[in-house]
C-alpha positions as CSV (number, residue, x, y, z in Angstrom):
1,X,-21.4,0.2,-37.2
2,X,-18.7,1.0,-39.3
3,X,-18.1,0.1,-42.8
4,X,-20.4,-2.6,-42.3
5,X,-18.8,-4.2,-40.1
6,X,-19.6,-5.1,-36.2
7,X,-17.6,-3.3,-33.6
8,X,-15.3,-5.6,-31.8
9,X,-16.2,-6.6,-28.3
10,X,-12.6,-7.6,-27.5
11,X,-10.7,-4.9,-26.1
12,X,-9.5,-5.1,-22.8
13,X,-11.9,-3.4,-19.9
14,X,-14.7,-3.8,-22.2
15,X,-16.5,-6.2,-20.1
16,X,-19.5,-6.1,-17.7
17,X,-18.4,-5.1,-14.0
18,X,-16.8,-8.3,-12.1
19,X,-18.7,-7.6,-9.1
20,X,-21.8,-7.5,-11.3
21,X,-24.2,-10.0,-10.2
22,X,-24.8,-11.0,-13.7
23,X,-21.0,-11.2,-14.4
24,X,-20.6,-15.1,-14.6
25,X,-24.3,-15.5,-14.0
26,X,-26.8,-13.7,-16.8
27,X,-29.9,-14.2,-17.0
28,X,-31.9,-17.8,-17.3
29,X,-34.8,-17.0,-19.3
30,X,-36.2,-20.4,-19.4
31,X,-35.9,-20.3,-15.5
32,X,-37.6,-17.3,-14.8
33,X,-40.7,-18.2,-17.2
34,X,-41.0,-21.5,-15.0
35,X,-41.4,-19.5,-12.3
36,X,-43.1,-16.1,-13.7
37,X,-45.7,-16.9,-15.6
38,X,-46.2,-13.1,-16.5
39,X,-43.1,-13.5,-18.4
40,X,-43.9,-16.9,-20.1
41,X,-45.8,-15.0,-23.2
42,X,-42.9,-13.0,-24.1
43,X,-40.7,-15.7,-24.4
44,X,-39.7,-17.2,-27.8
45,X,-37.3,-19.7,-28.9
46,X,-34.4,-19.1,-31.9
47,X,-33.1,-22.4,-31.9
48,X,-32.8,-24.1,-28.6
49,X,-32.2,-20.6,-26.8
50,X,-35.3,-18.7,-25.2
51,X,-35.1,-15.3,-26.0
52,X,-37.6,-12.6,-26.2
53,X,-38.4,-9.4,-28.8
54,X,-35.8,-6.3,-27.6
55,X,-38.2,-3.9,-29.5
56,X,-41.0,-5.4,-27.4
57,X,-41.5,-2.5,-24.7
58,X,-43.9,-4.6,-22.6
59,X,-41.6,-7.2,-22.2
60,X,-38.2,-5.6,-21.4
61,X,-40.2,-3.8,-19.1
62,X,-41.9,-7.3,-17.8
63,X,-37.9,-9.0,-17.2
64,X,-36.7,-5.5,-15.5
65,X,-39.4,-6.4,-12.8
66,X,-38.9,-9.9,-12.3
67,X,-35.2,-9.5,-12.6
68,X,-35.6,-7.3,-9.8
69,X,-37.9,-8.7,-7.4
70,X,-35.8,-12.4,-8.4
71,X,-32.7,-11.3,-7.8
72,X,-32.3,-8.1,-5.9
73,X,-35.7,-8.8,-3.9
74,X,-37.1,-5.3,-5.2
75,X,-40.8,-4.9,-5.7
76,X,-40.9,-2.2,-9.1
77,X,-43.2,-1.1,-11.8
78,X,-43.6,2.0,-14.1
79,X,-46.1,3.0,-16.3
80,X,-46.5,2.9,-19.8
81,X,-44.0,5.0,-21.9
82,X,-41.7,5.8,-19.0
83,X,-37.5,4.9,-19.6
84,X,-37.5,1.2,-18.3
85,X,-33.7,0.3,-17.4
86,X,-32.0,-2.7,-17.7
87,X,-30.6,-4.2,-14.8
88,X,-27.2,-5.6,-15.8
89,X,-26.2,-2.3,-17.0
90,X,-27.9,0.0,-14.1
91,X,-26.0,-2.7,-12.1
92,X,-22.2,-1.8,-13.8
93,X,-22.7,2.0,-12.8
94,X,-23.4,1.3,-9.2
95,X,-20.7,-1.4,-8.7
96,X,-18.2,1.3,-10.7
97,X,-19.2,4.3,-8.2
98,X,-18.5,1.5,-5.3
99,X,-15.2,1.3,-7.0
100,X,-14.5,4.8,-6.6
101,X,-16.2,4.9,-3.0
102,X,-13.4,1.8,-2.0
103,X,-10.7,3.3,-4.0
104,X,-9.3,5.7,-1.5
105,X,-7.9,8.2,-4.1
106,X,-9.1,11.0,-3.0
107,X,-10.5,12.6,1.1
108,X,-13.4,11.2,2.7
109,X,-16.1,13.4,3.5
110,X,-15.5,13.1,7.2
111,X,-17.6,14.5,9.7
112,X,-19.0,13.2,13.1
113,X,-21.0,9.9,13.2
114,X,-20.9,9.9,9.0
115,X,-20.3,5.9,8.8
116,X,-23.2,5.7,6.2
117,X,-22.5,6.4,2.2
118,X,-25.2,9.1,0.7
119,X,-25.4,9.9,-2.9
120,X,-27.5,11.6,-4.8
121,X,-29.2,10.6,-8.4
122,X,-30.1,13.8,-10.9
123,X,-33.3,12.6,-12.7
124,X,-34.1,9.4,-11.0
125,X,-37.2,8.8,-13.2
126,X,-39.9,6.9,-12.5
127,X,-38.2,3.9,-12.3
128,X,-36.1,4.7,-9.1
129,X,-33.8,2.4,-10.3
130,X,-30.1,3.7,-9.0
131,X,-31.9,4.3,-5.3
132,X,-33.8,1.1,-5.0
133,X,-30.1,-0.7,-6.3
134,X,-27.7,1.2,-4.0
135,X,-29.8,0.6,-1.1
136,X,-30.2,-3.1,-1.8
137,X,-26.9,-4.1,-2.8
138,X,-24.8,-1.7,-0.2
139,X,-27.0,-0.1,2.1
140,X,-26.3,3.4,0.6
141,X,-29.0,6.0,1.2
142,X,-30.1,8.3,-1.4
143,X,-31.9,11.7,-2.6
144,X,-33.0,11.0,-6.2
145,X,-34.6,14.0,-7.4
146,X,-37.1,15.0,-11.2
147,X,-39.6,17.4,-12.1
148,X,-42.0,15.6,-13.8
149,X,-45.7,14.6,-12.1
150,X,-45.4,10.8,-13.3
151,X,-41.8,10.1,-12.1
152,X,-42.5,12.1,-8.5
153,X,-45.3,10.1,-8.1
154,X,-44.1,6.7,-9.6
155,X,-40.4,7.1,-7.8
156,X,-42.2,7.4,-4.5
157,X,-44.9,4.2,-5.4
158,X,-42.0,2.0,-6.2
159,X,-39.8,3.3,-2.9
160,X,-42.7,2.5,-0.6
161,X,-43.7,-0.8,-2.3
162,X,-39.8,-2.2,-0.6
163,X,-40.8,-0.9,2.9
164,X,-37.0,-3.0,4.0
165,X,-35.0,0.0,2.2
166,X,-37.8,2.7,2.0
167,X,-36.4,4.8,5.0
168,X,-32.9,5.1,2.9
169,X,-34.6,6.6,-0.4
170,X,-35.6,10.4,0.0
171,X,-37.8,11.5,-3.4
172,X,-37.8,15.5,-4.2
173,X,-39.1,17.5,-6.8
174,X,-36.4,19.7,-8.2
175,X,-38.8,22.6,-8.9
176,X,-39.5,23.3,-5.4
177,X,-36.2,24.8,-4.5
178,X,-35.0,24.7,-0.9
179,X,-33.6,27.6,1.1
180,X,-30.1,27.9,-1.1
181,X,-27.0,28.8,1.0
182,X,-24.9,32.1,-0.3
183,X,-22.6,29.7,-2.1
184,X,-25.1,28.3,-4.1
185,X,-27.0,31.1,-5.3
186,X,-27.0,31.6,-9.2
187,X,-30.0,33.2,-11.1
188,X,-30.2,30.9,-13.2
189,X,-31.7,28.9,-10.1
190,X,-34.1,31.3,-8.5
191,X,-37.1,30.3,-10.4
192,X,-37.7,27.8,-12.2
193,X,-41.9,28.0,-12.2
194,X,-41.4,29.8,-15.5
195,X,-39.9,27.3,-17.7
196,X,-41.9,24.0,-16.5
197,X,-43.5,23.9,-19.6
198,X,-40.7,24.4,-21.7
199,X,-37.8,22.5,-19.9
200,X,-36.2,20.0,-21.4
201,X,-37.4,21.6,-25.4
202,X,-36.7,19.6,-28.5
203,X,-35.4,21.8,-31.0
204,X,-36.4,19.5,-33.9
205,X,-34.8,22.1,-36.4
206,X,-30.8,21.8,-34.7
207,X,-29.5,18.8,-36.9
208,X,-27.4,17.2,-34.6
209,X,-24.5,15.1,-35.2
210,X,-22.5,13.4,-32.2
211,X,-19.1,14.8,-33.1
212,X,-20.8,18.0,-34.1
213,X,-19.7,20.2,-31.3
214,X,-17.3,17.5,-29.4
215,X,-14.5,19.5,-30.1
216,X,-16.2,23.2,-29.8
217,X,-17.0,25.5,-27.0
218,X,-20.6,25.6,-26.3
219,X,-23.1,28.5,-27.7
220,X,-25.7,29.7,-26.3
221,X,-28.0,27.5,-28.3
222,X,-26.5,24.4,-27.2
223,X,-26.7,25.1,-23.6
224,X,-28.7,23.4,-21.0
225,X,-32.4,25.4,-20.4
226,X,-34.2,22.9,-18.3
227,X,-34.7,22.6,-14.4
228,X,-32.3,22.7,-11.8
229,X,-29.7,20.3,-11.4
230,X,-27.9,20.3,-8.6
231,X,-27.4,23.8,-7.6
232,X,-31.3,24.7,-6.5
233,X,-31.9,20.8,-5.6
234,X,-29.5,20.1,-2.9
235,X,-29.9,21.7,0.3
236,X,-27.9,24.3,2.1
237,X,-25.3,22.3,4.3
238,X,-26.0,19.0,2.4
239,X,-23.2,16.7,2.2
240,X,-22.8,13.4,-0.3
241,X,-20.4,11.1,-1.2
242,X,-21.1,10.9,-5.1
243,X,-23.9,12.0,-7.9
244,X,-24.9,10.2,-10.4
245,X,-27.4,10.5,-13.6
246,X,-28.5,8.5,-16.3
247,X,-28.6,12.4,-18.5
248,X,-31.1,12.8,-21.2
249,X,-28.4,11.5,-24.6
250,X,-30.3,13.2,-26.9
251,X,-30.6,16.9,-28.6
252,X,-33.7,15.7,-30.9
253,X,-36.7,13.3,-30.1
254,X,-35.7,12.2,-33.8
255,X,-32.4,11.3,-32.9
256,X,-34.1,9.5,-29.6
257,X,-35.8,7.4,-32.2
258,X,-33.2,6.3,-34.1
259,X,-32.0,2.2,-32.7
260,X,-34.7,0.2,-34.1
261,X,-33.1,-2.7,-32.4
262,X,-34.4,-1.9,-28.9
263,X,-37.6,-0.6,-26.6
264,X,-37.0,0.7,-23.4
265,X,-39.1,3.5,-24.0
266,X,-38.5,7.1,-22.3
267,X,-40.5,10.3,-22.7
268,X,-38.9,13.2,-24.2
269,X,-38.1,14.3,-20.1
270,X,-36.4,11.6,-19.5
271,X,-34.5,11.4,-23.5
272,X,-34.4,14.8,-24.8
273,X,-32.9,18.1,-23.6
274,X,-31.4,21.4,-25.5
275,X,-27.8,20.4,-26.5
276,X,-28.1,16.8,-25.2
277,X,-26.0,15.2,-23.0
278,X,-23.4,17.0,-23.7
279,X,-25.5,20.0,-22.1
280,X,-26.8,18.2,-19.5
281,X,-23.0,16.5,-18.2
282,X,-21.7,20.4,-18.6
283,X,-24.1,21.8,-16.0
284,X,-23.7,19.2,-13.6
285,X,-19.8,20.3,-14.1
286,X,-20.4,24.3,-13.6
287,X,-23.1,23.2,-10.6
288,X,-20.2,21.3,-9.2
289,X,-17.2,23.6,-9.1
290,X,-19.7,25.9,-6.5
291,X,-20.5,23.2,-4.7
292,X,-17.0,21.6,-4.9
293,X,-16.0,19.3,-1.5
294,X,-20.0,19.2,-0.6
295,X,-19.8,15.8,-2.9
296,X,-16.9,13.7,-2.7
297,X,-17.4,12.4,-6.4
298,X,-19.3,13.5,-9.1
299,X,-20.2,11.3,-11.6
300,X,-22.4,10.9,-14.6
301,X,-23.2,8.0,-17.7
302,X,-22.8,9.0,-20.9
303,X,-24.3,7.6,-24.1
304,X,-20.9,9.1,-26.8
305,X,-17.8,8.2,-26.2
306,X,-16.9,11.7,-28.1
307,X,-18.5,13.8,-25.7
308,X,-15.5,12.5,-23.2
309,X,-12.5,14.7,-24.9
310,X,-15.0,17.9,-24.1
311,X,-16.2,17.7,-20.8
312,X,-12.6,16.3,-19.6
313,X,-11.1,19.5,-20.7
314,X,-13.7,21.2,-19.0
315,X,-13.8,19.8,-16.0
316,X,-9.6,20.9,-15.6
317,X,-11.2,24.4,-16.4
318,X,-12.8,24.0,-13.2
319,X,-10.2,23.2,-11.3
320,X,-10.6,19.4,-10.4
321,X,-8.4,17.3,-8.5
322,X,-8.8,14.3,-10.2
323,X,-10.5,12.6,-13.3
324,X,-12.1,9.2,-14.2
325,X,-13.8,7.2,-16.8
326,X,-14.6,3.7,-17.8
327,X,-16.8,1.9,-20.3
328,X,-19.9,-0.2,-19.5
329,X,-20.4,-3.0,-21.7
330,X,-23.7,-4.9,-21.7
331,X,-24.5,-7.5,-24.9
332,X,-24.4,-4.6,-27.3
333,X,-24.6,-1.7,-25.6
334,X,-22.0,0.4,-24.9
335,X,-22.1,3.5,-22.2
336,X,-19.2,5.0,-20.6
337,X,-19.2,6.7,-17.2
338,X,-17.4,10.0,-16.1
339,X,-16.2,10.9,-12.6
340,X,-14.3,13.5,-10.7
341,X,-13.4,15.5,-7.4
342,X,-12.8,18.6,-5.7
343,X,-11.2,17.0,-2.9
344,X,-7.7,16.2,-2.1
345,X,-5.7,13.4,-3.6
346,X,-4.3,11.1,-1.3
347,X,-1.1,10.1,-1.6
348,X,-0.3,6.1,-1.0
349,X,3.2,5.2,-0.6
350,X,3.3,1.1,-1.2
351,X,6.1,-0.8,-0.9
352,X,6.7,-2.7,-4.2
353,X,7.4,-6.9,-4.2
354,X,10.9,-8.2,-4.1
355,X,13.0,-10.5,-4.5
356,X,15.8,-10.1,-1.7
357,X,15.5,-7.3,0.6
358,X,18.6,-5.4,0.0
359,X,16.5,-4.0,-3.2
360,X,14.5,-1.3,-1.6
361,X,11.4,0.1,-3.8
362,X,8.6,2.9,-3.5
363,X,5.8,4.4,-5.0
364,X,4.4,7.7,-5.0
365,X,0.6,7.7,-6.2
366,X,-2.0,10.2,-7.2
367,X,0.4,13.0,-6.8
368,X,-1.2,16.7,-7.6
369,X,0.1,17.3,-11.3
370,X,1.3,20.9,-11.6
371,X,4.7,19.9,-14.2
372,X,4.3,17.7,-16.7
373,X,7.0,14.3,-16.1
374,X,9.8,15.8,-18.0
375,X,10.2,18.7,-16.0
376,X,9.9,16.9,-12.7
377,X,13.1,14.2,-14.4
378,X,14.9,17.7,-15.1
379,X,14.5,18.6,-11.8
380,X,15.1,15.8,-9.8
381,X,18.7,15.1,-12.0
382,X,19.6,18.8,-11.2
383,X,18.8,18.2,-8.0
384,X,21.1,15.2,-7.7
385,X,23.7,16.4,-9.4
386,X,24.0,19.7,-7.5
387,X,24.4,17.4,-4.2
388,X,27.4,16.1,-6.0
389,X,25.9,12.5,-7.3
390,X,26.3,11.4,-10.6
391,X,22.7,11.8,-12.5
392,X,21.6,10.9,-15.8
393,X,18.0,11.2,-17.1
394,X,17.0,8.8,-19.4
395,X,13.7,10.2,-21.7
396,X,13.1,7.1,-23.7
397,X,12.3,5.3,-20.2
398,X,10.9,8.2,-18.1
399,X,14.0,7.4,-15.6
400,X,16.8,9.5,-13.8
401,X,19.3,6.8,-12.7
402,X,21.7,7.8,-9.7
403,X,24.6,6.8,-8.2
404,X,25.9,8.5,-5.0
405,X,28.6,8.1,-2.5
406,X,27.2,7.6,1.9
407,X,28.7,11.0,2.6
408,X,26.4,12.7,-0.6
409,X,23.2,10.4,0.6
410,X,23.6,11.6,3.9
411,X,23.7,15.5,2.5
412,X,21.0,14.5,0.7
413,X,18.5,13.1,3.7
414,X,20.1,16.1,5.8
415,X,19.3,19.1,3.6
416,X,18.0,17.9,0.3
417,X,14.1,17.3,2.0
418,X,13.8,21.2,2.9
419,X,13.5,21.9,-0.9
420,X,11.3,19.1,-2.0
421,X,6.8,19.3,-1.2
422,X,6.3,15.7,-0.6
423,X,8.5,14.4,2.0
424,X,7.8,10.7,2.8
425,X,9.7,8.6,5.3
426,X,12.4,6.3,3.9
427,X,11.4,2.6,4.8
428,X,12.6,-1.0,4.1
429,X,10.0,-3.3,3.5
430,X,10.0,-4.6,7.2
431,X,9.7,-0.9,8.0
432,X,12.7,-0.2,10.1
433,X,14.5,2.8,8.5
434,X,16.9,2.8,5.4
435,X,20.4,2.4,6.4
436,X,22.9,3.6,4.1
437,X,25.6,1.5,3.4
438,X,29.4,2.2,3.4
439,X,29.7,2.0,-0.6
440,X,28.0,3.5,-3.3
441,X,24.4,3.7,-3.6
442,X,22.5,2.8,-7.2
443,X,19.0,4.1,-7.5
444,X,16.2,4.8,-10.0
445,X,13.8,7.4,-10.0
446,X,10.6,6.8,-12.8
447,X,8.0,9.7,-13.1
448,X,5.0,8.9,-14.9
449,X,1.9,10.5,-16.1
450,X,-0.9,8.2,-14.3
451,X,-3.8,10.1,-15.1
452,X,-4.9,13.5,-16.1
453,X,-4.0,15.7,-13.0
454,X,-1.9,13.6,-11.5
455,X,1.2,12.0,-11.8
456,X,3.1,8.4,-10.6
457,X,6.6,8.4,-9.2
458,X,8.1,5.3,-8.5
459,X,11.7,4.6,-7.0
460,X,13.8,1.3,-6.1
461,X,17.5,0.8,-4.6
462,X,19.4,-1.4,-6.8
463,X,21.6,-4.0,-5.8
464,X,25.1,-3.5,-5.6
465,X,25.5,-6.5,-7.8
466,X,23.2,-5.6,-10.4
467,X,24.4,-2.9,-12.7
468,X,21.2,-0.3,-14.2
469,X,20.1,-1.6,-17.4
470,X,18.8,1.1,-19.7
């Protein structure tokens, strides 16, 4: 809150997930008391809307279960104390990562006989509740890994209570570390016995601020100290198609403490951890770029929206192919998620809508950035002009408009593809090859930054009788 005034819940994107069950649907308290009882007692009325206490730990944690077993057909329980999720929101990372999964942006995994999606949750806490969702709403299978007694035991209690789905869930305690393959080998991995009483440590004395050290390299006193992440956890010649974690937000069990306005619990494992999420997100980034293509995402919730700036720039540090993010919204909560890959982008050519087929379009997408869009205007006007075209690059628009005679288009599609990296095949939309006509040809080339790494090139033929605007 700022100024005392309520943040807006208006800006575009800022919405639950569309595929989220509880998109156009939330929840019917009054329903699910007729037919729970156990939730009937936390149940109150402000008006002619049933409602019940968010600071009331037993009963968020009482409409978590029956959400799940009502609408998901999941049997869960934790114990006291332990983080209890909300399902809506749990619900918006899982449907995002299936996003990503659909998306085709960047190389499948591959492989003989891999039909089934595997991923892999960091910290899957007592709860379970990324596993036991995955494997309900898509089938996915998972490793969910923690260190802790209680959430080893209660992960596995509430992955056997749904015997349907309990073959797809694999529970493993990230302090017994598994044969690690040459490429995985760091020290800071080879035993972690000695810190399992002091992972995770709450250095109350570290007064931390959430834009404290956005900006900043990390010291050593903000780096991560606790168990294994990835590297240590995931076995040699192990293969997934995404990560994800729900990392511990906070730097201080004071700061842990500090929304009055909600109870969902969470021990200091599950909340706390030297230099916070921050931390946390940054050695699930160094884990991954040794790892690289063994996960085809990597992905990871984040409680600040000023943690983003940092861990984007170090994740092109590392070498990624691709970055993305995106906000969760749920009632008042806001989260925002972070993803990225080693692997390839693909490149998609589509063939753009129009209006009379003599206008021939096409796009480039997801193209490896390594100029920024000016250079790559420069070079394609150059690279025009010196085939004798006329070529003028417009800034303002992020164009390079062309004219060019048959005889230069056809020096151009002879020699002018041995110079350029990405050589797609020239198309009209009912995909018989361009035919140059006997007159001039008017074209436009756009370039456009489309996301950080990667850049969007779009091009269209225009009609004889329509002169270039701009």
């Amino acid at each position: 809150m700022r100024n005392g005034k309520k943040r807006a819940r208006s800006e575009p994107g800022s919405t639950i997930h569309p595929r989220n069950k509880y998109s156009d649907n939330p929840p019917d308290f009054a329903l699910l008391a007729s037919l729970y009882p156990s939730f009937k007692p936390y149940l109150f009325f402000s008006g002619a809307r049933p409602r019940i206490d968010w600071t009331d730990y037993n009963a968020t944690r009482e409409l978590t279960r029956i959400l799940l077993v009502h609408d998901h057909g999941v049997n869960w329980w934790i114990p006291d104390g332990q983080l209890c999720p909300t399902v809506p929101n749990r619900s918006n990372y899982i449907n995002w990562i299936n996003d990503l999964l659909s998306s085709e942006i960047v190389q499948s995994l591959g492989g003989e006989g891999r039909s089934k999606v595997k991923g892999f949750d960091i910290g899957t806490g007592a709860n379970c509740i990324y596993p036991l969702l995955g494997a309900t709403l898509f089938g996915w299978s998972f490793v969910g890994s923690d260190f802790t007694d209680v959430a080893l035991e209660w992960a596995e209690t509430n992955v056997k209570s749904n015997p349907h789905i309990s073959d797809l869930i694999e529970i493993r305690d990230s302090k017994i570390l598994p044969q690690c393959s040459s490429e995985s080998h760091v020290p800071e991995v080879e035993c972690r016995e000695s810190e399992k009483n002091c992972s995770r440590t709450m250095p109350e004395e570290a007064g931390f601020t959430p834009t404290a050290h956005s900006d900043h390299h990390e010291d050593d006193n903000k780096s991560y100290t606790g168990p294994a992440v990835l590297l240590g956890v995931v076995k040699e010649n192990e293969t997934f198609d995404f990560c994800m974690s729900n990392p511990p937000f906070f730097e201080t069990w004071g700061e842990a403490g500090l929304n009055p306005k909600t109870s969902c619990g969470g021990t200091p494992e599950e909340m706390v951890c030297n230099g916070g999420e921050q931390a946390f997100v940054t050695r699930i980034i160094e884990d991954s770029a040794v790892l690289r293509q063994r996960f085809r995402w990597y992905t990871s919730m984040l409680g600040k929206k000023a943690n983003l700036k940092y861990l984007t720039s170090k994740l092109w540090e590392v070498g990624v192919t691709i970055v993305k993010t995106t906000e969760f919204v749920q009632g008042q909560t806001s989260r925002w998620g972070l993803a990225w890959s080693f692997m390839p982008t693909v490149r998609k050519i589509i063939a753009l809508p129009v209006a009379k087929k003599s206008v021939l379009s096409f796009m480039l997408e997801g193209i490896k950035r390594q100029y920024i869009a000016v250079d790559v205007l420069q070079s394609v006007e150059e690279f025009f002009k010196s085939c004798g075209a006329s070529s003028k690059l417009n800034s303002s628009t992020f164009s390079v408009d062309i004219v060019a005679s048959s005889d230069q288009c056809n020096t151009i599609s002879k020699n002018g593809t041995r110079d350029v990296d990405c050589v797609y095949e020239k198309q009209t939309l009912d995909g018989s090859s361009l035919q140059v006509p006997q007159d001039n040809l008017s074209f436009r080339i756009l370039v456009f930054q489309q996301i950080p790494g990667s850049l969007l090139i779009k091009g269209s033929l225009q009609h004889k009788d329509s002169p270039l605007s701009g």
